[in-house]
N, C-alpha and C positions, 0 to 999 in steps of 0.2 A: 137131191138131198142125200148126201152120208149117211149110211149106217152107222149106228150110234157103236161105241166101244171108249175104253177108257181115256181118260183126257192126256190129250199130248206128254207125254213126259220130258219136264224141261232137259238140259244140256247140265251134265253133271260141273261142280264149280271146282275142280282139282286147279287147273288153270290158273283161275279167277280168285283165289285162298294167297295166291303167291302175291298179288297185289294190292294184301288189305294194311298195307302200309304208309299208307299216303291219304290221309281225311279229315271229315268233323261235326258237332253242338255248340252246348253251351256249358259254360264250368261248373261242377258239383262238386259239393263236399257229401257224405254219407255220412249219417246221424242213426246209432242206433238208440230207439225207446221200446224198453220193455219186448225186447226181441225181434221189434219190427223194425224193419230197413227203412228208412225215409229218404230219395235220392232229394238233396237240398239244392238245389241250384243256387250258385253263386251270384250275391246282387251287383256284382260286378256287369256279369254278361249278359242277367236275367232278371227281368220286372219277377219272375217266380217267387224267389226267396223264401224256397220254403224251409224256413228253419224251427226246429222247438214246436212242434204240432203234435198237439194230442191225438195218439193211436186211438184211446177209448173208442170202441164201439159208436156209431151212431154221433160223436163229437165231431159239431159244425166247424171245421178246419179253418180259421182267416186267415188270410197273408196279409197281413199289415205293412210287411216291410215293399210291398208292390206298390206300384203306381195304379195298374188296374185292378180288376176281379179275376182271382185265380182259381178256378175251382177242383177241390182236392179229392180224390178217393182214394182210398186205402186199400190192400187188399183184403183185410177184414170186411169193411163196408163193403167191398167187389163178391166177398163169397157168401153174402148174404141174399144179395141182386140173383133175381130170376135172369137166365136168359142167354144166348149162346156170344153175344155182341158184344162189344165194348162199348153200345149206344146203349144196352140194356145197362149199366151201370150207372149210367150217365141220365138217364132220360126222365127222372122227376126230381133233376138240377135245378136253380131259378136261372132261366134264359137259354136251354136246353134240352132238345127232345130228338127222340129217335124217329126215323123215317119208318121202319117198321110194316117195310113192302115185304117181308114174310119172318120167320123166325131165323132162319140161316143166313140173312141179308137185310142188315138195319145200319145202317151211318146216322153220328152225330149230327144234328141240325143246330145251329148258333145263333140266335137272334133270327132266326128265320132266314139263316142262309146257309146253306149244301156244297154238294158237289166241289164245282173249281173253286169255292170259297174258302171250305175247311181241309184242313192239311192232318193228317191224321200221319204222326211218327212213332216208330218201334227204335226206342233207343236212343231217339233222336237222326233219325233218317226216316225219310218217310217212306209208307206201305207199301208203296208202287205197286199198286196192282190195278184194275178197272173200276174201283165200286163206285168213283167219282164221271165216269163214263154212263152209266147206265143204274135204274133203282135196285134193279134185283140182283147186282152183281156185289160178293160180301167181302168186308174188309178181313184180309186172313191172316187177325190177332187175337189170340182166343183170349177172353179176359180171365180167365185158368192160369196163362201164362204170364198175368200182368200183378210186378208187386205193388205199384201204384200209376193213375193216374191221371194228369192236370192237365186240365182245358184253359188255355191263355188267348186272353183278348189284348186288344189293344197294341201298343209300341214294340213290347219282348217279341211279336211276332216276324218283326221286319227279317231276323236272321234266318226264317225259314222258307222265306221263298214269294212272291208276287200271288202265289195260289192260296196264300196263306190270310188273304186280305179280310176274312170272317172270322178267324179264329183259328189256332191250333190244339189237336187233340194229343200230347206226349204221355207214351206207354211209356214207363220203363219196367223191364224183363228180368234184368238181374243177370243175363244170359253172358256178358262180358263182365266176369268179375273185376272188382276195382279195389278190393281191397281183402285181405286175409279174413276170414271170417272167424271171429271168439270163439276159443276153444277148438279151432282150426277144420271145423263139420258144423254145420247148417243142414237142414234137413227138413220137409213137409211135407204131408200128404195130407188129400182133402178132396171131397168128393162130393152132392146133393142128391136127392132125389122127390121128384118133381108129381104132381096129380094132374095137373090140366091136360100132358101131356106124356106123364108117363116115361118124364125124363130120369137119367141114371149116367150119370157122368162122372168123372173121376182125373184129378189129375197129381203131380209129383213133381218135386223138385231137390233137388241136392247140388251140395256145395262143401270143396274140401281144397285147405291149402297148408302149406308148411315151404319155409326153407324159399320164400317170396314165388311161389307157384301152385297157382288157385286153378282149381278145374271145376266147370259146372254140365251138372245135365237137367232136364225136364221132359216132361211127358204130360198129353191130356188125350184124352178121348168122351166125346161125347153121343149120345142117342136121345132123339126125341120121337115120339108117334106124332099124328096128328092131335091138334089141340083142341080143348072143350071151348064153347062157347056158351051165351045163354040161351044162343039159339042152335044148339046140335054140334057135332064134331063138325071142325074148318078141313073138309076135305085138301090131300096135299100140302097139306101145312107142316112135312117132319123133316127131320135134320139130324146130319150127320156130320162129324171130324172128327179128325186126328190129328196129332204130330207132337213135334219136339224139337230140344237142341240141346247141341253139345259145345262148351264154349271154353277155352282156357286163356290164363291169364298171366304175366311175369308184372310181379307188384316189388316196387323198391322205396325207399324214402324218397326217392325223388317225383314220382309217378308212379305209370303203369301203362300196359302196352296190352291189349288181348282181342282175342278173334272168335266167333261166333258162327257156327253154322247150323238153319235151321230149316224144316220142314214143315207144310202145314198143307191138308185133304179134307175137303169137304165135299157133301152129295147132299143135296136138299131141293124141295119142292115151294112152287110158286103157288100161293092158293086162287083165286079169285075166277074172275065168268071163264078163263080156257081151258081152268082145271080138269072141269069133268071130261073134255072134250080129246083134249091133248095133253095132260097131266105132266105141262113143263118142268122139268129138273136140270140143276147145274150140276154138272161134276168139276170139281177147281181143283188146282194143286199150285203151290208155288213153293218152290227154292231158296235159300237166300244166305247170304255172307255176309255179312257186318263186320267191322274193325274199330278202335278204338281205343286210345292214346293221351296220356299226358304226362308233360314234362316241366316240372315246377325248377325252374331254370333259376331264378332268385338274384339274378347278374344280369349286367349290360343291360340294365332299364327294362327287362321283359322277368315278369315274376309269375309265367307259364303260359303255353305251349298246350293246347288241345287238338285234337284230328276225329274225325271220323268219317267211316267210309261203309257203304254198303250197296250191296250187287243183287239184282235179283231176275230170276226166271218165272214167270206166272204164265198161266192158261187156262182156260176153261172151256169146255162145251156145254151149248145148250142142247137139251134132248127133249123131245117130244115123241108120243104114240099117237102114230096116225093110223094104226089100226090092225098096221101088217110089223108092231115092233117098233122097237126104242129107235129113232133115226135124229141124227146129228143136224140142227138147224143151222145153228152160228157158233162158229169159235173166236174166243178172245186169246190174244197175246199180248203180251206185254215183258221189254227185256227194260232193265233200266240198271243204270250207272250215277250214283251219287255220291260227291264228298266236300266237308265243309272242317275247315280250320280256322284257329281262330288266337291269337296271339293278347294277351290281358297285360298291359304296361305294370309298372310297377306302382303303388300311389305316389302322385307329386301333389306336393303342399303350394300352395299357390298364396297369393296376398286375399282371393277372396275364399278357400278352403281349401279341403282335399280333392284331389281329382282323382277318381278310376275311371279304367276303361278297356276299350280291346277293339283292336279293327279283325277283320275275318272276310274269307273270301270261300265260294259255294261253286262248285259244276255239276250240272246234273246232262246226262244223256241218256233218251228213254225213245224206242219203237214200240209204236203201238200197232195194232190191228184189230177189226172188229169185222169179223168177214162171216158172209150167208153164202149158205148151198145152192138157195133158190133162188134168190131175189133178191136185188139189188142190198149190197154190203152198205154198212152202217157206216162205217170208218176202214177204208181203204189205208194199206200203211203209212204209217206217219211219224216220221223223227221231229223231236224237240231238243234241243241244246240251250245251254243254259249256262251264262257267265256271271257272276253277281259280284260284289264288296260290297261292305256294310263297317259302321262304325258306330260303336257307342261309348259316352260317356256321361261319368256319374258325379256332383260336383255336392260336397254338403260345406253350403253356404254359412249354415247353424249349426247346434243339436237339437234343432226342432225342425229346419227347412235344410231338404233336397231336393234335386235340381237333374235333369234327364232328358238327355238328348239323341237323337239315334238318325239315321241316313242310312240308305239302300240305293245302289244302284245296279241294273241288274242288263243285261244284253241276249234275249230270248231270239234264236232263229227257231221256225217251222216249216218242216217241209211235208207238203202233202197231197194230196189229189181234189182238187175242185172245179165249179164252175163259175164262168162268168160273163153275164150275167148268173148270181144261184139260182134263178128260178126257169131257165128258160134248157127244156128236156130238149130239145133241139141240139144242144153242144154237150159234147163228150167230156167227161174228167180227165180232166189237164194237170200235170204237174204244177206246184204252185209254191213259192218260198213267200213267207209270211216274216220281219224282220221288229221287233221292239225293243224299246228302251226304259223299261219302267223306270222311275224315280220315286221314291218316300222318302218322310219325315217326320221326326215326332220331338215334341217337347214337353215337357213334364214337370209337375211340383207336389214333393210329396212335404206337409205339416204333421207335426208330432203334435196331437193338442193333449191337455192334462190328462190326466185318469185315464191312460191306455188308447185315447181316442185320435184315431189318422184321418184326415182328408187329403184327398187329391184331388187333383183338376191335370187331366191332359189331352193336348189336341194332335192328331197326326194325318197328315196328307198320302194317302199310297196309292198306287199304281198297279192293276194288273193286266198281263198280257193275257190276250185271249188262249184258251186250250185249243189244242187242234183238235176235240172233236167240234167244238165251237165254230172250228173254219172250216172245215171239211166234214162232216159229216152230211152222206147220202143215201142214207135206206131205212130199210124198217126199222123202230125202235121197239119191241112189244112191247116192252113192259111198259110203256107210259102209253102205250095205244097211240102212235104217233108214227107221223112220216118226216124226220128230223133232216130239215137243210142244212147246214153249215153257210155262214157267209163270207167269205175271204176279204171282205171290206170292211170287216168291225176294225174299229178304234181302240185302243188303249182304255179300258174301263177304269174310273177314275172316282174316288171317293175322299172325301173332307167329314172326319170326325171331332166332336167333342165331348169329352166324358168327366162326370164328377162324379167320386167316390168319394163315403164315410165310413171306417169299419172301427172294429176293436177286437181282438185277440185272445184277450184273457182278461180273466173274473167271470161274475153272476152272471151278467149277462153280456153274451156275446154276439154281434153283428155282421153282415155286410153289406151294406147298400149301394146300388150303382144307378145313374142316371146318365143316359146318353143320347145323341143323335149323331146319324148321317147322313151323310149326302151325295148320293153320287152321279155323276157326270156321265154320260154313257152305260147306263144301266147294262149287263146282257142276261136275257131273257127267251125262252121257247114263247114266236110269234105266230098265232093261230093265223092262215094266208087263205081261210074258207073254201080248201081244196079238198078231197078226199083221195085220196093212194089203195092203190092195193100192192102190188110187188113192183113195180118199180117206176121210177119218178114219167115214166111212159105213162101213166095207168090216170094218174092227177090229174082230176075232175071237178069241178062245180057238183057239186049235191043234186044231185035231180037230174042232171042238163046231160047224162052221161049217153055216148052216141050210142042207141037200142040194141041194133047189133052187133056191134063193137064189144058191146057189155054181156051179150048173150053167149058170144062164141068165146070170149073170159071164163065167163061161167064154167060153160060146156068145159070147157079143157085143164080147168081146178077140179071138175067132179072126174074125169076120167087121174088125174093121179092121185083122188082121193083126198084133196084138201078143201076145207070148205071159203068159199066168196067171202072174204073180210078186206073191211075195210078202214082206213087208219087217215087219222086228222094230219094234216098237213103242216107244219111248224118248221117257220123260218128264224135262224135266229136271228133277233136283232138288238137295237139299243135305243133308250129312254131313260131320260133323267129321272131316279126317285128319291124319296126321304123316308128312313128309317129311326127312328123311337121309340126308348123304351124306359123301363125299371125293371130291378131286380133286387130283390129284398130275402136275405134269409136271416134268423135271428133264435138266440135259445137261452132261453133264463134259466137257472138253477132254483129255483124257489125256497127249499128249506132241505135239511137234512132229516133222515128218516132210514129207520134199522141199522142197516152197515152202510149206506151210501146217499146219494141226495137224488129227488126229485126234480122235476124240471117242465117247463112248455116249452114248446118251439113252434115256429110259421114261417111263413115263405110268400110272394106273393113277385107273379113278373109279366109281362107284356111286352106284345114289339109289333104297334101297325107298322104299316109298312106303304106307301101309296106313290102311284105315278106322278110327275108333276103335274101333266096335262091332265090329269083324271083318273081315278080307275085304281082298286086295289091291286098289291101284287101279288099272286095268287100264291095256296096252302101257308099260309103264315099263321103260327099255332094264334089259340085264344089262349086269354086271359087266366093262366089257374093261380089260386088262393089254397094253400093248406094251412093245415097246425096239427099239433098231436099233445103227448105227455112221454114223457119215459124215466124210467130211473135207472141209476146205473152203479156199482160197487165195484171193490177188486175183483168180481167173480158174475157176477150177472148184470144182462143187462134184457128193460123191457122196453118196450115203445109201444104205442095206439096211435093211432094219426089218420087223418084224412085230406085227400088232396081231390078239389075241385076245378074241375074243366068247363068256363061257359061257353056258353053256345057261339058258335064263329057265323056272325052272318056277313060281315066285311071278307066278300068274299070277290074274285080277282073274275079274269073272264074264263067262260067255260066252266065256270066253279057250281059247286052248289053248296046251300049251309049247312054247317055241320050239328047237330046238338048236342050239346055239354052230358059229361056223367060228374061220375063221382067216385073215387077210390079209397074203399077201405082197409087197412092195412097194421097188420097187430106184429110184433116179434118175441121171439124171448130165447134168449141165450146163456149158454153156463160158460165160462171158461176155468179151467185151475192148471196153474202149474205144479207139475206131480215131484220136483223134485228145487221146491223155492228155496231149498239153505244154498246152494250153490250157484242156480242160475243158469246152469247150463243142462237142467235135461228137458224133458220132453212138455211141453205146454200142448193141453187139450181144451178144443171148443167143441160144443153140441148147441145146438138151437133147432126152429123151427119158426117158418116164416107164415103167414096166412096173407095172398092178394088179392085184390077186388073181390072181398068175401061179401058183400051186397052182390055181388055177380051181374054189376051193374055193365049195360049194353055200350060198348065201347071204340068208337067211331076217331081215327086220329088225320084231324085236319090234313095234317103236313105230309100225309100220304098219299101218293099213286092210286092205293088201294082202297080211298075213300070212296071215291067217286063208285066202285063195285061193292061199295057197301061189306067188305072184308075186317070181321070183326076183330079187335084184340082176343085175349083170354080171358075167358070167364073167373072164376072162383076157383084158386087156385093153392095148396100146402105143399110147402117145401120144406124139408129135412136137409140141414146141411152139417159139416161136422171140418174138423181139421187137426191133424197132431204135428206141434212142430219140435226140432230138438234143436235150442239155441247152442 
């Protein structure tokens, strides 16, 4: 094992700056309200369309104009959220929760699917980093540095990738400006501080342009201690980052062109049964360069031209204390190259309506590794490459009925180190090239019905290729207590959705409800193989049946380097057809006016079983929660009370145990004024204070790792948050 010392430092991007010319998303317009940025994706290239949404505080965002459920947060709603994650903003969503294997490392959960599922973008390229490899590993986007945002299901996601097949999770940063900012300076600062944990964070942003050249910078840092529970401080549970960026822009009536370089540092602790022992810590860093382009061309049938492109360097070491000092177990790498362009026709008027649309084409190339000191590596290196085109179009038959069609094709090679047969220790890791051809599709109808109200119904067929840790992976995994196989014979994982939405937008009361199922064809899943491992696939045993002195002189020669005899369940991955089902209801009336502004209820209520065909749940899939609350809101304050309820999960998967439901209470209140309203451009101030699970109710979260060690949430919890912005 290494001796521990700072995490690899990536490969400086001087080089890699000279080639952020060449990339891509989806199309935005920018919307500003009341000071706030809204990035609007254009319904052209995106189910999003988020257009004309109320900033107000605590205001249930719909996108009516979507085919699916788009769900919105603000940066207002983001700086009121406890938590260092972008899942922590996210995670009392309807259909929504954070994995929350420690404070410093939470990824979004979607309907009760992770990992290679959900596609988590910064800017619209995504994170590339590991946190989809392994639980404790964090995604490194501080939600500090996020002005808004949107979780997309359904069809909009074909443009982002096979990996995208659960859902995607799009930041945007603001870090490539797009457009001159009013009064040619933008400017925030804004900060919390936190009781469960003794949190004290802070972060900035600024933004200045003239004469069509915008320059941006930001900054956050964050400190957590270890956090309160109802049962005693969560030993190892504290957290640390840092970073920023700097980004400039050339803006013209025609488009815009701009480059972004950013930094992001973290050092954080795992809590649960190793803490006390070995007191696990990540130190992470990652690098990164993004690019980003549009050219509103308005001739020759094309009425714009997007790109974007971004580069990144990540790494991590895990460190543990074995007794004699901080020493280096496993480091993770990760280099990735992605860029996606995307050409939007100009509308043609047809005999049955209008047509939009945009065909766009996607490459990604990314080395991974996931390598140990002592024992057999998790993920030996492995390149993925990645060819795609995708096409969508948008047809409105009516002014009440659209119409939405979309295709992916995509051409994934993987190359990597495996076995095979994977379960037979006898054969060496062999190189291996893994070859797929994903296909999707999706079709769509969105109805405008009277008084603000939208239905949709739409079905899509997608395709994903397996991850190469999925094929390849050979060693310990700690954090899920596991000895993870890779199988290089998985299939093309394949899923058949249908989904109906009812929302509404605006007035008294506003909705959105969603009803869905799928279905998928080659499920992939961690398969329990009733082996037991200790360092390396040599070691994989039947329980009980382990040869006596075989295991004895194991023993002996763990206690002479001073590590203790552990043992880790055996999981093969593999594939099983399952079905997936759900709702998802959020809704908020305005009830009557009152002093300077109006009162209101709201509720929420979502579910997603999830079961094998042959039998058998699929295992950590949240339960069932139901909330509601009140709140009121004016040009200047805003309160809320509300309570959200978790039942007990006994539909539980193998290896599982049930979890028991709490219950979260939850109060806010907030001031905001703008100190200089005749003009509209000076400085707007918010103060609030938030109270969480002030019942300090015992809080056990299914969809975690860290269930099963009984590793609580945070108890009862006051957060002080504040922000000054100058429009």
């Amino acid at each position: 094992m290494m001796r521990a010392r700072n995490v690899a430092r990536p490969m400086p991007f001087a080089a890699i700056g000279i080639l952020t010319l060449c990339s891509p998303l989806w199309a935005q317009d920018v919307v500003e309200l009341e000071g706030i940025v809204i990035s609007a994706p254009s319904p052209v290239v995106s189910a999003a369309g988020v257009r004309d949404v109320d900033p107000s505080p605590g205001s249930l965002i719909v996108v009516d104009g979507a085919l699916v459920p788009v769900t919105v947060v603000t940066d207002r709603d983001i700086l009121a959220e406890s938590g260092g994650s972008i899942a922590d903003a996210l995670d009392k969503r309807p259909g929504i929760v954070a994995s929350t294997f420690a404070p410093g490392s939470s990824r979004p959960i979607i309907r009760g699917l992770d990992a290679y599922r959900v596609k988590v973008l910064e800017n619209g390229i995504g994170s590339n980093d590991v946190s989809e490899l392994s639980e404790d590993h964090a995604v490194p986007i501080d939600p500090f540095a996020a002005q808004q945002i949107e979780v997309i299901r359904g069809p909009a996601t074909l443009r982002y990738g096979s990996q995208a097949i659960g859902g995607v999770v799009a930041v945007e940063t603001g870090r490539i400006p797009t457009f001159v900012p009013k009064g040619g300076f933008t400017a925030e600062m804004k900060g919390d501080a936190t009781s469960a944990d003794e949190g004290r964070n802070g972060a900035f942003r600024a933004t200045a342009g003239a004469s069509g050249v915008v320059v941006h910078a930001d900054g956050f840092r964050r400190r957590t201690e270890d956090y309160d529970t109802p049962r005693g401080s969560q030993f190892n549970s504290f957290s640390e980052a840092e970073g920023g960026a700097v980004g400039a822009s050339l803006v013209g009536d025609d488009g815009f062109i701009g480059v972004a370089i950013s930094r992001y540092q973290s050092f954080y602790g795992i809590p649960g049964e190793e803490a006390a022992e070995l007191r696990p810590r990540i130190d992470l860093e990652q690098e990164k360069v993004q690019a980003r382009g549009e050219w509103r061309v308005g001739g020759l049938g094309i009425e714009a031209v997007r790109f974007w492109f971004g580069a990144s360097e990540y790494a991590h070491n895990e460190v543990v204390d074995e007794g004699e000092g901080d020493e280096i177990g496993s480091r993770f790498t990760s280099e990735s190259y992605e860029s996606r362009v995307e050409l939007q026709h100009i509308p043609i008027v047809t005999n049955l309506g209008q047509l939009r649309g945009a065909i766009g084409a996607q490459f990604v190339n990314r080395n991974t590794r996931g390598q140990s000191f002592e024992r057999d590596s998790l993920l030996a290196p492995a390149r993925t490459e990645s060819v795609a085109a995708f096409w969508f179009e948008e047809l409105d038959l009516t002014a009440q009925l659209t119409l939405q069609g979309a295709a992916r094709i995509e051409s994934t090679t993987i190359d990597g180190f495996g076995r095979l047969p994977p379960l037979d220790a006898e054969r060496p890791l062999v190189g291996l090239t893994r070859d797929y051809t994903p296909f999707s599709a999706s079709l769509g109808g969105l109805y405008r019905l009277p008084e603000g109200n939208v239905l949709s119904l739409n079905g899509q067929y997608v395709e994903r290729a397996p991850d190469a840790a999925e094929l390849f992976s050979a060693g310990i995994h700690e954090a899920t207590g596991t000895f993870e196989i890779g199988n290089p014979n998985l299939d093309t994982e394949k899923a058949a959705s249908i989904e109906l939405g009812l929302r509404k937008a605006k007035g008294r009361f506003r909705y959105d409800t969603t009803a869905f199922y799928t279905r998928y064809n080659g499920f992939i899943f961690r398969q329990l193989t009733g082996l037991s491992c200790e360092g390396s696939i040599a070691s994989c045993e039947e329980e009980g049946h382990e040869d006596e002195e075989h295991h004895d002189e194991d023993e002996h020669e763990e206690e002479e380097e001073g590590h203790g005899h552990e043992a880790f369940d055996q999981v093969l991955f593999g594939q099983r057809d399952a079905n997936f089902f759900g709702v998802e209801i959020a809704a908020q009336y305005d009830v009557a006016p009152i002093w300077n502004g109006v009162w209101g209820v709201e509720g929420q209520y979502d579910f997603v079983p999830a079961r094998f065909e042959e039998g058998g749940n699929v295992p950590r899939i949240p339960p069932h929660r139901l909330g509601g609350g009140l709140f009121y809101r004016d040009a200047n304050w805003f309160a809320r009370a509300g309570v959200l309820h978790a039942f007990d999960q006994n539909e539980v998967g193998e290896n599982e145990i049930a979890t028991p439901g709490y219950t979260l209470v939850s109060a806010e209140l907030a001031y905001t004024v703008a100190l200089d309203s005749e003009s509209g451009l000076g400085p707007t101030m918010t103060i609030g204070v938030k109270g969480e699970n002030l019942a300090n109710d015992e809080v056990l979260n299914h969809a975690s790792f860290k269930r099963r060690e009984d590793v609580l949430l945070p108890g009862a919890n006051v957060k002080v948050f504040g922000s000054i912005k100058l429009n």
